[in-house]
N, C-alpha and C positions, 0 to 999 in steps of 0.2 A: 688811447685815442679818446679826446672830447666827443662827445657823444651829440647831435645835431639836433636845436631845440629850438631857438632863436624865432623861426619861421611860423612853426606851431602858436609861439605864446603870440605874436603878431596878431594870427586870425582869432585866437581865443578871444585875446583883449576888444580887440575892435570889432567883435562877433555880439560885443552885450546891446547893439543896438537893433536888433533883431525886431521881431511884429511881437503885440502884446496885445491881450484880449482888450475891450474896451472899457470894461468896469476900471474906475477910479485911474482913469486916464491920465488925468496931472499926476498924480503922489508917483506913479508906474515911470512917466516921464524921468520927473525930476531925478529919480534913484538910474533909470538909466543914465543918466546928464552923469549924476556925480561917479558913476562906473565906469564911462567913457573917459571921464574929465583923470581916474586916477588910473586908468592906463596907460594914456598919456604921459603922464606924468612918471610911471618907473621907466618909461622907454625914455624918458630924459636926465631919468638918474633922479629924480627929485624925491628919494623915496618918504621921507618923512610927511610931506603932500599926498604921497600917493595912498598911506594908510589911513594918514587923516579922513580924507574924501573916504576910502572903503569903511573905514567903520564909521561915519553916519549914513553911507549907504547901506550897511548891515543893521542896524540898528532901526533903518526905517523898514528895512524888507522881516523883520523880526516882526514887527509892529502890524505890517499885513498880513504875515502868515505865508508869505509869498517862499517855493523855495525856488523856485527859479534864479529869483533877484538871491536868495541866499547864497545860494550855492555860486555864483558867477562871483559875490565880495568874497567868501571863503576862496576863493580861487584868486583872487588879486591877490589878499593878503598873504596866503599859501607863496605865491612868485615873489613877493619883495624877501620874506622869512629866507625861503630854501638858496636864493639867492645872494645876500649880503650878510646874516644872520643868523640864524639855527634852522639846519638841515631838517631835524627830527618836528621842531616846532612847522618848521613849513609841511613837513608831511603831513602832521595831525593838523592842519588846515586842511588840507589837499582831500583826507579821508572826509571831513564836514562838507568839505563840497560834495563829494561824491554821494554821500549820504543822504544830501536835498538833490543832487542830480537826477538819483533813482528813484524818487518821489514823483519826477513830475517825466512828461513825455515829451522833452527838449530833447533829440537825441545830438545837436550841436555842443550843448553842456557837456553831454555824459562822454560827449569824444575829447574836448579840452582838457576835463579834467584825469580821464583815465590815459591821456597824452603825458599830464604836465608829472602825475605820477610814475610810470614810467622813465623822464628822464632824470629822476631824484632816485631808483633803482640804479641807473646805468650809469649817471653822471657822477651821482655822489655816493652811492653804497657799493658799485661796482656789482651788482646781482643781477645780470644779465638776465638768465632764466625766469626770476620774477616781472623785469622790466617788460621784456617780450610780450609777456603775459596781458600784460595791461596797454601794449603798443597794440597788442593784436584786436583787442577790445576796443579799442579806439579806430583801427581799421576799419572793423566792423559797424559802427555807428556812421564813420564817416561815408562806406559806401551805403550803408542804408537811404543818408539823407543825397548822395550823389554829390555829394563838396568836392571838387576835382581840387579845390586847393588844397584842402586838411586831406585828402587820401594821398596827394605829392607830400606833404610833409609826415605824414606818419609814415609815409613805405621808408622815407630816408632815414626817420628813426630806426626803425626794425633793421635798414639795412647797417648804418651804426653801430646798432645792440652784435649784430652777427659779425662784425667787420671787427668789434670790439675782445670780442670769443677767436681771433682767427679762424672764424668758421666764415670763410671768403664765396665757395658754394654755393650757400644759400642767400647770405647778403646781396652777392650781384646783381640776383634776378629782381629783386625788388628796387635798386637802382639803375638799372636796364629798364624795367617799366614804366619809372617816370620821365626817362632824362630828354626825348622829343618833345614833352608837355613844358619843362624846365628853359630847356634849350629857344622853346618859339615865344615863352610868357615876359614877364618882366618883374620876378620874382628876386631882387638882389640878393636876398639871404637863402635862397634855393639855388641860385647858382654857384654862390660861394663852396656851399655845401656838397652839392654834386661832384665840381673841382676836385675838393678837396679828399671825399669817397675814390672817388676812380684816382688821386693820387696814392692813396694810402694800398687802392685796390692793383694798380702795377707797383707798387713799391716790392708790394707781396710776391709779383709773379716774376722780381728782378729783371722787371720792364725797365732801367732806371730812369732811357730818355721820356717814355711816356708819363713816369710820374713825375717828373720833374715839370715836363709843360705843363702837367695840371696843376701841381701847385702854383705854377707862378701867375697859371692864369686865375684861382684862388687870392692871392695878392695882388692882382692886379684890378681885380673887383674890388678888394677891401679896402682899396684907396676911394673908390667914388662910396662908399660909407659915408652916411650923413646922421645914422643915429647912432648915441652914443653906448647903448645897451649891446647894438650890436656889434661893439669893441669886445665883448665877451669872448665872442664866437671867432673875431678876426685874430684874436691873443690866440687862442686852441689851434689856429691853422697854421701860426709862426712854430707850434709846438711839436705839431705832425709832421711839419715839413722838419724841424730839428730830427726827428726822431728818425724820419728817412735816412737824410744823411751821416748819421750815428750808427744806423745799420750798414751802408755803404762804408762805414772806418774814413770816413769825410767832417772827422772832427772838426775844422774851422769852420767850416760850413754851419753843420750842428751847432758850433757854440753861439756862434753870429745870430740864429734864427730862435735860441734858447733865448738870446739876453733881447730882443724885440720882441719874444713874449713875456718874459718878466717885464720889462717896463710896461706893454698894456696893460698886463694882468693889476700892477700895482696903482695903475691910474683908475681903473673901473673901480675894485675892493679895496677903497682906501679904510681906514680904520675911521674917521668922520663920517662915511658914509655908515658905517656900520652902527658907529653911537645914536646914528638917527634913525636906524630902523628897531634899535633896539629899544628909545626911549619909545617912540609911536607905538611899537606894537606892545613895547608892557600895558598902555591905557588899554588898547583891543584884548589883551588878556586879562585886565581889572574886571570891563566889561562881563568878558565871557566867563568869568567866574561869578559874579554878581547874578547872569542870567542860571548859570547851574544850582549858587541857592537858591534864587526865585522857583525853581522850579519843583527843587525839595522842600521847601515851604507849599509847594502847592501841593506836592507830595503827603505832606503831614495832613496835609489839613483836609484830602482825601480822604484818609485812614482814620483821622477823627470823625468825618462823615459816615465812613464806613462804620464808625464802632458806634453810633449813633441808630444808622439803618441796623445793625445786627442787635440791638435789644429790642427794636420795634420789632423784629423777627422773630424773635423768642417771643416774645406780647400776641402775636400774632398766632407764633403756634399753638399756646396756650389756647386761645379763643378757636382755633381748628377743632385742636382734641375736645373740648367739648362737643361743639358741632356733630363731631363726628359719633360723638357719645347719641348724642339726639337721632343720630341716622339711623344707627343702630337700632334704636328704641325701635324707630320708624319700619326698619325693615322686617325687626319682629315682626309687628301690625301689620304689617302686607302680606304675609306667609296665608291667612286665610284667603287671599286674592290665585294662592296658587293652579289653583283648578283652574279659574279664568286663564291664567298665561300656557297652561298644559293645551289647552284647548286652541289656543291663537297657534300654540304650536304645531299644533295637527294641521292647522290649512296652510301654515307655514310650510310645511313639510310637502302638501300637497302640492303646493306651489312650484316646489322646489324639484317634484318628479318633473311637471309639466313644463319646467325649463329645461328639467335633466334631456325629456323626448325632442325639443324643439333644438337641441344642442347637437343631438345626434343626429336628428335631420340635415342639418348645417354639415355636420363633419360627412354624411353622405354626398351633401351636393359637392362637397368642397374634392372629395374622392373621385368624382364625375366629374368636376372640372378641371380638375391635375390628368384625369385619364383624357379628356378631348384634346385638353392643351398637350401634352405627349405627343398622342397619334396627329395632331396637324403640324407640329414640331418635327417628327421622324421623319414623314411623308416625303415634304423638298428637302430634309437632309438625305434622302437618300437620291435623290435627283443630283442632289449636290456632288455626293460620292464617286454617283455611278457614271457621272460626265467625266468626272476628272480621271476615274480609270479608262474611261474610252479614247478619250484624248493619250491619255500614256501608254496604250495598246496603241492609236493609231499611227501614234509621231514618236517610235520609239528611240528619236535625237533627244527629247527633251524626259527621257527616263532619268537623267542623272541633274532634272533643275532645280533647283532650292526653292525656287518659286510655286512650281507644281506641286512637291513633294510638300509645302510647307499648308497650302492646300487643303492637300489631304487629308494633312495631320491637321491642322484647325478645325476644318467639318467634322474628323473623327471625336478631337476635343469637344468642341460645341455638343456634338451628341450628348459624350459622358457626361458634360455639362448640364444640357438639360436634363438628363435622366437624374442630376443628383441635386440637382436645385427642385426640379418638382416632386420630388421622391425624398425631403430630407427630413420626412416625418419617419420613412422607410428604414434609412439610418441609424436613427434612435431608435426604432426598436430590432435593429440588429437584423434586417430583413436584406440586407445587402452582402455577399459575400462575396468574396474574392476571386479573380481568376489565375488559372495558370497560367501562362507565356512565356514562351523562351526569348529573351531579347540581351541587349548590349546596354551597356548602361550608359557609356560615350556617346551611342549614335542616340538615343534619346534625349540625351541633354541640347547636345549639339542640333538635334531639331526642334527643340525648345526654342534653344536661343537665333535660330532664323526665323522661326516664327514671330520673336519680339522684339526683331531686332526693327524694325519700325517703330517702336516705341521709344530705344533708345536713342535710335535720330531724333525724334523728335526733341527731347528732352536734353541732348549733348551730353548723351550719357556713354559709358565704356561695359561692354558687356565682356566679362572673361571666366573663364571656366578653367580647372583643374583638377584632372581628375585623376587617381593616383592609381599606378600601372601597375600594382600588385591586387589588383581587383581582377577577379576571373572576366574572361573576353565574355561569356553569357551565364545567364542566373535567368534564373526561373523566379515568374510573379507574376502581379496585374499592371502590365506596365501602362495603362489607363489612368490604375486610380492615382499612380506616382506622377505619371506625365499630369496629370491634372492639377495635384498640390506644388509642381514646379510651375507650371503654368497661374497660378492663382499668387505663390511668393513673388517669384522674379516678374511679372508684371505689377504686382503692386510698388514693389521695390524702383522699377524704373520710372511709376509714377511720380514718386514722393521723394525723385531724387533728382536733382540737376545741375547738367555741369559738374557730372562724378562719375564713380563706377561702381556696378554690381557683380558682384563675384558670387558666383555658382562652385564651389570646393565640392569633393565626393573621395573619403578617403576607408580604405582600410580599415576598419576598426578591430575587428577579430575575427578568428574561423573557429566555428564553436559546429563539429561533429563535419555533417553534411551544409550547415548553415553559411554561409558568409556573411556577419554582419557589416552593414559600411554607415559610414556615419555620414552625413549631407549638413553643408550649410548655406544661404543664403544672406550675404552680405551686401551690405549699399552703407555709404555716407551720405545720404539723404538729410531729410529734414527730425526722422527719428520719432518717438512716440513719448509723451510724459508718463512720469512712471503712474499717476494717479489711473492712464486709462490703459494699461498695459496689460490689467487685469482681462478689461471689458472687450476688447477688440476681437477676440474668440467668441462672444456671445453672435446670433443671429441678430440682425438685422440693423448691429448697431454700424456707423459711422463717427468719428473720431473727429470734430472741430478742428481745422489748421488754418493759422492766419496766412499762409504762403500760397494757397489758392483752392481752387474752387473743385474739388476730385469729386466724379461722380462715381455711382457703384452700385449694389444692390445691398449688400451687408453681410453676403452671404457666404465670401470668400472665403475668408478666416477663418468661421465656423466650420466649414467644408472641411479644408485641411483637417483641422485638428480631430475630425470624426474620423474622416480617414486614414489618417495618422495612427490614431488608435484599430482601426481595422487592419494595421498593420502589424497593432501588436506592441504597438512604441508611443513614446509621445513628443511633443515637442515643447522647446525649450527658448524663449523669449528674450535679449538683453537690448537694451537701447538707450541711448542719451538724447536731449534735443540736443538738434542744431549740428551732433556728429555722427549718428544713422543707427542701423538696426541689425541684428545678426538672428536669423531664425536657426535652429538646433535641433535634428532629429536623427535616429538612427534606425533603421529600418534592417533583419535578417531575413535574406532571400535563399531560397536553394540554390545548390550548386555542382548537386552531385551529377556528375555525367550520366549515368544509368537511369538517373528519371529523367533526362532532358533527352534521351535516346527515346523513353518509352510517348513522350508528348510527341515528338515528329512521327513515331511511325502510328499514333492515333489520327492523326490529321493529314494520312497520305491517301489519296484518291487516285482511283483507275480513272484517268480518263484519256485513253487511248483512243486512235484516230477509228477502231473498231467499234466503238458503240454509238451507234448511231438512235440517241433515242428521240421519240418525238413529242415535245411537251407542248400543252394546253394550257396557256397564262389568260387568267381570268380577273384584266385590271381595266379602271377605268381611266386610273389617270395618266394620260397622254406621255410624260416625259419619261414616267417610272416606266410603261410600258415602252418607250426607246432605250432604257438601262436596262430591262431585266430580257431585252431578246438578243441586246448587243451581247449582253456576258453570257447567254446560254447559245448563241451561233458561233460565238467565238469559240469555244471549248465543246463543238461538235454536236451540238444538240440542234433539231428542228424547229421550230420554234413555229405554233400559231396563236394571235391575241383576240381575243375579244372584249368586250366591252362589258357587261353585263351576263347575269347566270341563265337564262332564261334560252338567250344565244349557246352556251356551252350546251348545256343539257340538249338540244336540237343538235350540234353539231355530235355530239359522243355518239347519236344514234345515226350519222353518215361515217363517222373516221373513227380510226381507232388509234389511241395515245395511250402512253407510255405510263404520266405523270401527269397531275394536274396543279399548276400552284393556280391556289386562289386568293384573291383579297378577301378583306372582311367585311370594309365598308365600303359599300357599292349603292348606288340610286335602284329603284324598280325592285330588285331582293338582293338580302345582305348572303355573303359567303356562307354564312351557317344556313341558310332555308335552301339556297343551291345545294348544299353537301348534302343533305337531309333528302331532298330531290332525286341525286344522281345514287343514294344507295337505295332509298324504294323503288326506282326502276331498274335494279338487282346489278349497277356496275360496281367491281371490284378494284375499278381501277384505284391507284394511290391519292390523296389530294394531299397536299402539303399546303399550311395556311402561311401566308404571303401576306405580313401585315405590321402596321406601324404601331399597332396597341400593344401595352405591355402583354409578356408572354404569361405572370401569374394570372393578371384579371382574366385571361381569354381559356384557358388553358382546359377548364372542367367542361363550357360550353362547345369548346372544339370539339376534344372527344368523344362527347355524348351526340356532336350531328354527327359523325361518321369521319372528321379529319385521322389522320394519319400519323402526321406530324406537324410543328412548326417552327417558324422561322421569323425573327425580327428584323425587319429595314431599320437602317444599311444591314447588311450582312458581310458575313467573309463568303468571297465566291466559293472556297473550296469547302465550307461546313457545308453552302447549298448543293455541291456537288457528290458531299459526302451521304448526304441524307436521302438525294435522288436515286444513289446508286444502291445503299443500303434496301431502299423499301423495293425497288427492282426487283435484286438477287431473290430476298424474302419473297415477292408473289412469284417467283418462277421456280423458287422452290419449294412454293404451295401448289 
């Protein structure tokens, strides 16, 4: 099968009148005019004219420097070559074009000519595979600039290339997508071409009556044919339609539709035709030899400059080493100055303390404001929490919503979030460590990917997951800091991806003892990362330039991961291309032994039977936290009274007698620590447990020293807070 070209070379030719900058406006003119004037000219067969016109148009765009204007004559004269003439010489035009194509930011060029290459793969070397290659590039350019014409005639290429392979599958679709755009235009040599596609494409599926109508309606366009180049393409459709009917054993048919393609074929590639493009383009290659010694002459005469500057450089060096003889001299004679510089050194040095204290000052405040920004951070995350369990206590219809549950898990996110964004100096020095938890690894992914699946609407992306079934049903880990490094991939991945799909895989890797290792990766055809910054993207706070849009972020993502990655013990592993996406790579070993995953549930089992009735004293100010911490402690059989302030508690513990006391820390009028300090000098033993959004190290040596008990960090898990109530209980009642 001829391969569908005709259409392409159309818009190429008559595409060189395109906008030109304004500098030297005539000469830019004229050399368009003569561009214009000799494509005309092979669409009328006149080709000895047409190379004429191209190479003083080449020869003038030589002269400016222009490659624009180069690369569009390398592209005529490429079409008349590959055409009438020498296949190979038309290519190595084809290549010159491309060469000035990718010089300049025309991306209408760089589609004509990685077009017109490609049909010299398909048409004349039969290398499909390569053809494709260079159709698909062409594609590409053409929807970059939105050319509905050149993306109709390159999709029929590609479909061609695949219709040429009996690879019919894939060809369709790309002649399916153009054929309403074809069908409603007034593209003669696109319709032809379609015809004659979907003839060739029911010939295949021994449709016969279907491919018969289309061929004939394929002929029946080629009659209102007015140009004579496009005899080319109407000879290939006598040939197609032979070929049909030679598959059908409809020999007279076949032969009938063979010999009105040899008589076209023999009126277009006459051998006169031939002597003329052969005589025209030898002067084009006189030329272009002429220009290649010019060039090596200019080459020499470099290298004798060169060899010129290199004895002045030797003369030169000469005149250094001495110099530097002199420095020397010089430096001796300064040696008596050294005391002088010992001395600059000393207040140097002092200097250098009094930045060293002004530095540590810094890193104090900067500690104080990671601890403020935390504790006002915690505070409505745990407001956040504690609504959402109340609502799923109240309305226990929507215990099983993807919405509520996704919730959840985002605020719970956001927490570890912020704890490791403000804390990731914490990190680095290895001040963070891991938790236990028994979880599933499915149901974590898969509330992963509800929680981002808004992101992948947005984007028309495909979210899918795979997780392989010889993975034990739960394993033991910090299923936080994992939910977080999937949380930081598969939404970058959805960012930076569109109109694709990211795949979330989780397989198997090996059982090594009690361990189960599995391997995780994170997959997108996105837009991908250059290899130069593939390094850098793991650093803090960097961001990665992309011309495809404008992604905002902190820089802090990637970093993250790959620390926590390593606090797992593994690392992670990077491959990506532009333009066809990204694959992250880790493997992470979790417990999995049954008998520790027995010992962590019966650590975190709590008595709280409808029998204990205790009565606690919450000593909060903030209004919401105080409707979350009375809702979870009436729910689970506890009394519950709040106050506002310590001043309040301490009066009331001398009318009522309680159980437990949580207290906050940070309060107006006096903080939790000067109330604790209070209620044990007026000799109560009662329990206090600190109730607080500040981190548990910073606070931890000051709680204890006023008299707390225990503590506890908003959000919380209700049953640690019920675990801890009960604990100090039992303890003062069996003191």
């Amino acid at each position: 099968m001829k391969l569908f070209k005709i259409g392409v070379l159309l818009v190429a030719l008559f595409g060189v009148q395109l906008s030109f900058s304004q500098e030297q406006v005539r000469s830019k003119k004229e050399i368009e005019k003569l561009l214009t004037d000799a494509g005309n000219s092979f669409f009328n067969l006149e080709v000895d004219k047409s190379l004429k016109l191209s190479k003083i148009a080449l020869n003038e765009a030589h002269h400016l420097k222009n490659d624009a204007l180069m690369a569009k004559a390398y592209n005529i004269i490429g079409l008349n070559f590959e055409e009438f003439y020498d296949v190979d010489k038309g290519l190595n035009y084809y290549n010159k074009a491309l060469k000035h194509a990718n010089l300049t930011n025309n991306d209408s060029i760089k589609d004509w000519v990685n077009n017109n290459i490609g049909n010299v793969y398909s048409y004349r070397k039969n290398d499909f595979k390569t053809s494709l290659k260079y159709y698909k590039k062409a594609l590409y350019f053409s929807e970059k600039i939105k050319d509905s014409i050149e993306i109709m005639y390159t999709r029929l290429n590609i479909c061609s290339a695949y219709f040429a392979t009996n690879d019919f599958k894939n060809g369709v679709g790309y002649l399916n997508s153009v054929k309403n755009f074809i069908t409603n235009g007034d593209q003669l040599e696109a319709k032809i071409s379609m015809c004659t596609l979907y003839g060739s494409y029911f010939s295949y599926l021994n449709d016969n009556g279907k491919a018969e109508l289309f061929f004939n309606q394929a002929i029946e366009l080629g009659v209102q044919n007015k140009n004579q180049l496009l005899d080319s393409y109407v000879c290939d459709v006598y040939n197609d339609y032979s070929t049909h009917y030679k598959k059908n054993k409809d020999f007279e048919k076949a032969l009938y539709y063979l010999n009105l393609h040899k008589e076209l074929k023999e009126k277009v590639y006459n051998e006169e035709r031939t002597k003329k493009v052969k005589l025209a383009g030898s002067e084009i290659e006189l030329e272009e030899l002429e220009r290649q010694i010019n060039k090596i002459e200019g080459e020499k005469d470099e290298q004798l400059k060169d060899l010129k500057e290199s004895k002045l450089i030797v003369l030169l060096f000469v005149i250094i080493f001495f110099i530097l003889l002199l420095l020397l001299y010089s430096l001796y004679k300064n040696n008596k100055f050294r005391d002088q510089s010992n001395e600059e050194l000393k207040v140097a040095n002092e200097e250098l303390k009094v930045a060293k204290e002004k530095a540590e000052i810094a890193s104090q405040l900067k500690t104080q404001f990671v601890s403020t920004i935390s504790h006002e951070l915690r505070t409505p995350l745990y407001g956040v929490v504690g609504i959402t369990n109340i609502i799923l206590d109240e309305h226990k219809e929507l215990a099983n919503s993807p919405h509520l549950n996704s919730l959840k898990f985002s605020a719970r996110y956001l927490l570890s979030l912020v704890n490791d964004l403000l804390q990731i100096n914490k990190i680095e020095e290895n001040k963070i460590t891991l938790e236990n938890m028994i979880f599933n690894i499915s149901d974590e992914i898969r509330t992963i990917v509800d929680s981002l699946e808004f992101i992948a609407v947005k984007n028309n992306n495909k979210l899918i997951t795979k997780i392989d079934a010889s993975i034990p049903e739960f394993v033991i880990g910090d299923k936080l800091r994992l939910s977080q490094v999937f949380m930081n991939l598969v939404s970058n991945a959805l960012k930076f991806t569109k109109d694709g799909e990211v795949k979330i895989i989780a397989n198997l890797d090996r059982i090594d003892g009690t361990k189960s290792f599995i391997n995780f990766q994170v997959i997108d055809n996105g837009v991908g990362i250059a290899k130069e910054d593939q390094e850098k993207i793991f650093e803090k706070f960097v961001q990665i330039e992309r011309k495809e849009g404008d992604y905002q972020g902190t820089g802090l993502g990637l970093s993250i991961v790959k620390k926590l990655i390593e606090l797992f013990g593994s690392k992670i592993e990077l491959e990506s291309e532009e333009r066809k996406g990204t694959t992250f790579t880790f493997t992470i070993g979790f417990e999995s032994d049954e008998a520790k995953r027995n010992e962590i549930i019966n650590n975190i089992v709590v008595d709280l039977s409808p029998t204990n009735f205790y009565r606690i004293l919450v000593v909060e100010d903030n209004k919401i936290n105080q409707i979350v911490t009375k809702k979870i402690l009436e729910t689970n059989n506890f009394k519950c009274t709040i106050l506002d302030d310590g001043y309040a508690a301490i009066d009331l513990l001398e009318k009522e007698k309680f159980d437990v006391i949580l207290m906050d820390i940070n309060m107006p009028i006096i903080n939790g620590f000067e109330t604790t300090k209070l209620i044990r000098k007026k000799g109560y033993s009662i329990p206090v447990i600190a109730l607080t959004a500040f981190d548990k190290q910073e606070i931890t040596e000051e709680a204890l020293a006023s008299g707390m008990n225990d503590i506890i960090i908003k959000p919380f898990e209700s049953a640690r807070l019920f675990q801890i109530i009960t604990n100090l209980i039992n303890k003062k009642n069996i003191d």
